[in-house]
Residue, then its C-alpha position, 0 to 999 in steps of 0.5 A: x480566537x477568529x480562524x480562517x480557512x484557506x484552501x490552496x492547490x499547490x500545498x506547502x510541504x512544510x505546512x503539510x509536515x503540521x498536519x501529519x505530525x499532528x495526526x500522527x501524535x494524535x494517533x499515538x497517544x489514542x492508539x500507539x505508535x504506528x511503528x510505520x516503516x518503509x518497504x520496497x522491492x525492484x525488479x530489475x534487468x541485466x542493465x539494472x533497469x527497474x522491470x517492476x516493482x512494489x511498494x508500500x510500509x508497515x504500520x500497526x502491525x499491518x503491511x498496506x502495498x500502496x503501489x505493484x507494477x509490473x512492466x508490460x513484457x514481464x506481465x503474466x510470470x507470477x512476479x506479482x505473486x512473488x513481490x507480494x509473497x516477499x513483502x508479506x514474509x518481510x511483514x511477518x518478520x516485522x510482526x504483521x498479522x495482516x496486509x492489504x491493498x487496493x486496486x481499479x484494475x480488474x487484471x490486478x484484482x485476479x492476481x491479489x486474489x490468487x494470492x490469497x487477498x479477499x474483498x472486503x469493500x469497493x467503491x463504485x465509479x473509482x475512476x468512472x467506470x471501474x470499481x476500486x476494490x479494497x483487498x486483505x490477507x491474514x498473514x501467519x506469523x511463525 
């Protein structure tokens, strides 16, 4: 069998389908299904415009925040925290024992902390000039 390697900018979604079926059958049969579910939370304001908000998914009994953004003028109030303390109780009820999540900015990274997150690792010059920190948290299961 010849193969062939072929690199592309603009990705085929179906093509991409392949490979992420497949790794995930793969993982499956080393590891277990990752029983990956979906999690968000918004922040909204009186006219129902998103404010902020966090998401991510459970996998593995694990919670991963992929993304937490809060707007600009409701910064600084603990909405952060509290996202965070809603995700993780959600997580908990879906059997986590763990979350993580990962950020470049340093605002963020105090936030995480004061939510009782720890650095575990950080990449140097992720985006240039910053470190990109990669942050966890045991979560208590009832």
């Amino acid at each position: 069998m010849t193969l062939t390697l072929e690199l592309t900018v603009e990705p085929d979604p179906d093509e991409l389908a392949v490979i992420g079926d497949s790794l995930a059958a793969f993982n499956a049969g080393d590891v277990g299904p990752a029983e990956r579910r979906a999690l968000a939370i918004l922040v909204r304001d009186e006219q129902d415009a998103i404010q902020g908000g966090l998401s991510g998914y459970t996998a593995w009994g694990w919670l991963y925040v992929q993304w937490l953004w809060i707007g600009e003028a409701h910064r600084g109030k603990g909405l952060a925290g509290r996202l965070l303390a809603m995700a993780e109780a959600e997580a908990v009820d879906r059997g986590c024992h763990g979350a993580y999540i990962d950020t470049f900015n340093p605002q963020a990274l105090s936030a995480y902390q004061r939510a009782g997150y720890a650095v575990f690792g950080g990449l140097a010059d992720f985006p240039r000039g910053r470190t990109r920190w990669f942050l966890q948290k045991p979560l208590n299961q009832p």
